[in-house]
C-alpha positions as CSV (number, residue, x, y, z in Angstrom):
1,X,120.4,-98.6,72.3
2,X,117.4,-100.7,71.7
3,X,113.9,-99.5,72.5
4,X,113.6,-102.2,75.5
5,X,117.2,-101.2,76.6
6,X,116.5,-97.6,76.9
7,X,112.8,-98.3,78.5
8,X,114.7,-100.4,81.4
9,X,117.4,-97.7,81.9
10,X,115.1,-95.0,82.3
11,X,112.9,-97.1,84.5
12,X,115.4,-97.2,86.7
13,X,116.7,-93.4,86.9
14,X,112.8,-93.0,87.6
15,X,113.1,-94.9,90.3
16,X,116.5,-93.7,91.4
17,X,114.9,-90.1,91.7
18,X,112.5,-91.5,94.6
19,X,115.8,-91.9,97.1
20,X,116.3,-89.1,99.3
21,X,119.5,-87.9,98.0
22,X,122.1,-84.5,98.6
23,X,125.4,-83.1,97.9
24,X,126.9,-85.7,99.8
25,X,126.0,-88.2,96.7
26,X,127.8,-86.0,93.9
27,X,129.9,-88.0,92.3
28,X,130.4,-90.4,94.9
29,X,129.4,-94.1,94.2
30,X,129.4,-95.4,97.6
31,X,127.4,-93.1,99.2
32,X,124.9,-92.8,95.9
33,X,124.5,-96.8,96.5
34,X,123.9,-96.6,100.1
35,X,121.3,-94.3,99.6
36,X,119.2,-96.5,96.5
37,X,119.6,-100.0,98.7
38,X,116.2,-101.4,99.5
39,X,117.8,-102.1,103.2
40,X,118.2,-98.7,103.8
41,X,114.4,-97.8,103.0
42,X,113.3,-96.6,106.1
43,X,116.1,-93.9,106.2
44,X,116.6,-92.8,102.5
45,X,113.2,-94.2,100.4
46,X,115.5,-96.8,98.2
47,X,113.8,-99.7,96.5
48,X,116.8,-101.1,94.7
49,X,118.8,-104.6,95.4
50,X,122.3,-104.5,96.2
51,X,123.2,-106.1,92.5
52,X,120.9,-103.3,91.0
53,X,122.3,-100.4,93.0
54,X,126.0,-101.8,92.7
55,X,125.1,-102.3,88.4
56,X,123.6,-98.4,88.9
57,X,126.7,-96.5,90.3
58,X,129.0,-98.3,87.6
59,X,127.0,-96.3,85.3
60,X,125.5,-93.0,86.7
61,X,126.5,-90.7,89.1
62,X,125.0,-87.9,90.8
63,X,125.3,-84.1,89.1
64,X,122.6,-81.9,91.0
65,X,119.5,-83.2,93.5
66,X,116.6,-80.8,93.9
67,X,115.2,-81.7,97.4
68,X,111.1,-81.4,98.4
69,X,110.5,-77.9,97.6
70,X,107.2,-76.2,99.2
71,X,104.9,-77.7,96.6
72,X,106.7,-81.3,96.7
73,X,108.2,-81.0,93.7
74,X,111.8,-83.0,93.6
75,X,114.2,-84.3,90.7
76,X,117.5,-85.4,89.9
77,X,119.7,-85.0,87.1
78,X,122.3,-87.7,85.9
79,X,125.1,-88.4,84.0
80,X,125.9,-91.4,82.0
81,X,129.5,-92.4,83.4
82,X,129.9,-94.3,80.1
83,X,129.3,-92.0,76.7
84,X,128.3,-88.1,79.1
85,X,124.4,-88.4,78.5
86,X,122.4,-86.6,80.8
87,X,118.6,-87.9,82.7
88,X,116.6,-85.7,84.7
89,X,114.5,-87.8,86.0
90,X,111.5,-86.1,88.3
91,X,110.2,-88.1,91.0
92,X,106.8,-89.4,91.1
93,X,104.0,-88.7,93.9
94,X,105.8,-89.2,97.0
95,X,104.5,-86.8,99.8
96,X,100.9,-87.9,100.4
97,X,99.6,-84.3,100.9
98,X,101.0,-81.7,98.8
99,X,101.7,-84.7,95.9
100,X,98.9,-86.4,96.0
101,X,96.4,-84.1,97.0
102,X,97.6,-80.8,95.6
103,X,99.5,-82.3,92.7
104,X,97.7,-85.2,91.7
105,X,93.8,-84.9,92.8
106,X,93.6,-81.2,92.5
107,X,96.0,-79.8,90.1
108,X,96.2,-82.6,87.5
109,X,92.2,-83.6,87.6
110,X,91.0,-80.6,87.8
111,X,93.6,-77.6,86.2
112,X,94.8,-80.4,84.1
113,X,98.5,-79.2,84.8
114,X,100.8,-79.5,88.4
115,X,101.0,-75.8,88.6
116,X,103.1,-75.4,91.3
117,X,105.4,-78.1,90.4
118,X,106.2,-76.8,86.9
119,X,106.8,-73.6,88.3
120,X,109.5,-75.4,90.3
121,X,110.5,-77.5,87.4
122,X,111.0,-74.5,85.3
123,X,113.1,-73.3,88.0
124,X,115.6,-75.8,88.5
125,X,116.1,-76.3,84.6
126,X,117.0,-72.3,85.0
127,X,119.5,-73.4,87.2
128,X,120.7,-76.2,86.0
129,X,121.3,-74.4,82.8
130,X,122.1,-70.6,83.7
131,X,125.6,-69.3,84.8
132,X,125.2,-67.3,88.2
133,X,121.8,-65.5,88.8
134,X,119.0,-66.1,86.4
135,X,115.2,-65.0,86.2
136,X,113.1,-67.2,88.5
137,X,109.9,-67.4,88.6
138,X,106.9,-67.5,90.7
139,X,103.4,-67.3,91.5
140,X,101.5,-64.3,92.7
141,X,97.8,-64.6,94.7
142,X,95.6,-61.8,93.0
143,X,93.5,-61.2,95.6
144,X,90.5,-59.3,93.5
145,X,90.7,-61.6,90.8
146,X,90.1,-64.4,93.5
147,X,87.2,-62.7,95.2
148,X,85.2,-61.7,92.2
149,X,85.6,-64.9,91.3
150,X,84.0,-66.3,94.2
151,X,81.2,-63.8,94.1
152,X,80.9,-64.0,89.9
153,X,80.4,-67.4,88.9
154,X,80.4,-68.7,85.3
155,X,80.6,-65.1,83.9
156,X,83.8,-64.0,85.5
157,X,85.2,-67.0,84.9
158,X,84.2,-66.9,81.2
159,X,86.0,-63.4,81.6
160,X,89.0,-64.9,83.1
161,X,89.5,-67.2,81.0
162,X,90.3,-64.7,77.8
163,X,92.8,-63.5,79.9
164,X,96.3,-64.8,78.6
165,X,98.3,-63.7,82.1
166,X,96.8,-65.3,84.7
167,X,95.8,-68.7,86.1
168,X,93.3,-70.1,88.4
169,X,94.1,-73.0,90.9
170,X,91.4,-75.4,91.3
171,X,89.8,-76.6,93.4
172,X,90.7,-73.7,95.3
173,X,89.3,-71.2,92.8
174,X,92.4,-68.7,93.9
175,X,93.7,-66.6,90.7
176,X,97.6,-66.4,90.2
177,X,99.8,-64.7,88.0
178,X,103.4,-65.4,87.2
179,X,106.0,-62.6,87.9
180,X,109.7,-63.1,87.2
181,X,112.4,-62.3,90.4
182,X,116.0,-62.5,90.8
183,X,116.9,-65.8,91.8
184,X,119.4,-64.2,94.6
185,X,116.5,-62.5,96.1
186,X,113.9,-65.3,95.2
187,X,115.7,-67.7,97.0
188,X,117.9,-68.5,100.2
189,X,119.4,-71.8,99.6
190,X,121.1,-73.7,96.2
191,X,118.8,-72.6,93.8
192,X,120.1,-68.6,94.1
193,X,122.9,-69.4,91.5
194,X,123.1,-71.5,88.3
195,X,125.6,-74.3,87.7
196,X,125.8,-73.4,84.3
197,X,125.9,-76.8,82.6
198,X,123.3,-75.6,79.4
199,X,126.6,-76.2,77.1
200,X,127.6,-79.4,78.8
201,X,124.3,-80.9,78.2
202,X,123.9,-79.6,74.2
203,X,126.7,-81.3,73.7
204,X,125.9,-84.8,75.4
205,X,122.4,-85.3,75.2
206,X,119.9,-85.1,77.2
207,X,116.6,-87.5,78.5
208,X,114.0,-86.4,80.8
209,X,112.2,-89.1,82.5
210,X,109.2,-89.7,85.6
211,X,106.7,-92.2,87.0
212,X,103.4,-91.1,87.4
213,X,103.4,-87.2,88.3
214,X,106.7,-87.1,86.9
215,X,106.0,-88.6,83.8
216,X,103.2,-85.7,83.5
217,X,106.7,-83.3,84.9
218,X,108.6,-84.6,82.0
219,X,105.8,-84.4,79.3
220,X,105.3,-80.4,80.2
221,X,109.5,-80.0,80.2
222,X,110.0,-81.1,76.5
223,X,106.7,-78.2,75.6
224,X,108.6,-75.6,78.3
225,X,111.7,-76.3,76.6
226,X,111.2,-77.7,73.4
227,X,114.3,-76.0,72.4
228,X,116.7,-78.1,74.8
229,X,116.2,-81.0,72.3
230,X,115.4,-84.2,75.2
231,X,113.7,-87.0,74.5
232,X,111.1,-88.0,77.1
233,X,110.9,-91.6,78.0
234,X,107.7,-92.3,80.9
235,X,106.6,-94.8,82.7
236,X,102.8,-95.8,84.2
């Protein structure tokens, strides 16, 4: 595939991954269409003609939808109809508060990274990937951390920032650790068990793909999971 070829394609998964999809579009073409069809904006957030979408679903179905989580994060993984590839494709800013504002203006500009997001990203990769329950992971408040530095200024923070296990949230200042649960206790809805498809996509390939905050989604996957071999392809 040519370098413009693949550019258009993943353009277009990007843009796929802005529809408000669900287990009702697995693997089902007409209801995939009806929800990427620009006349059907107001209820599902498609953008695509009906020669696109039509093109689309001859191609690519539907594997697994991760719906607006707490933070806003969302994505979408693929699969080529054609040769078995796989594109998880993670939508851009869509939500104008906790996208936007959380993801965007605070975490990006300021912590340099959409905490909260790749938290969830790492997540559904675990699940994607892992065969019944799996390690989750999530972030914990540290109170004293949080309040010291409020009180401390530039020297706690100089402090905190030799620490190795801990992160702090601007521009809210909070300090948060990571601590690993059980997915079946972590969670109460898809994301307690795995689908287990980590050998399914070794074997096929896989692409990760995002416009605007998800191109920044993408470009911290392939460092997370440098091992999982994808090639990211963004767009502005």
């Amino acid at each position: 595939m040519t370098d413009s070829a693949k550019l258009f394609e993943t353009a277009q998964l990007a843009e796929a991954s802005y529809s408000l999809l669900d287990s009702s579009t697995y693997g089902d073409a007409e209801a995939l269409k009806n929800r990427l069809l620009k006349a059907n904006k107001d209820s599902y957030k498609g953008e695509f003609s009906d020669a696109q979408a039509t093109e689309f679903v001859k191609h690519w179905s539907v594997t697994t939808h991760q719906q607006d989580t707490d933070s806003g994060y969302s994505s979408t993984l693929f699969q080529n109809k054609d040769d078995g590839r796989y594109v998880l494709a993670f939508r851009g800013t869509a939500q104008p508060w906790e996208d936007l504002a959380g993801a965007d203006g605070g975490d990006i500009v300021l912590d340099g990274l959409a905490i909260d997001q790749i938290v969830d990203l790492y997540n559904e990769w675990k699940r994607i990937t892992s065969t019944g329950s799996y390690q989750a992971v999530k972030l914990v408040t540290l109170d004293t951390e949080t309040a010291l530095l409020a009180a401390g200024g530039s020297t706690y923070r100089d402090y905190l920032a030799t620490r190795s296990d801990i992160v702090i949230d601007y521009p809210s200042g909070t300090v948060k650790k990571i601590e690993f649960q059980d997915s079946s206790t972590l969670f109460s809805d898809e994301r307690r068990t795995g689908l287990g498809l980590k050998d399914q996509i070794a074997q096929k390939g896989l692409t990760v793909t995002g416009h605007s905050l998800g191109g920044h989604l993408a470009a911290a996957f392939t460092r997370l999971f440098a091992e999982a071999g994808a090639d990211a392809v963004t767009a502005c």
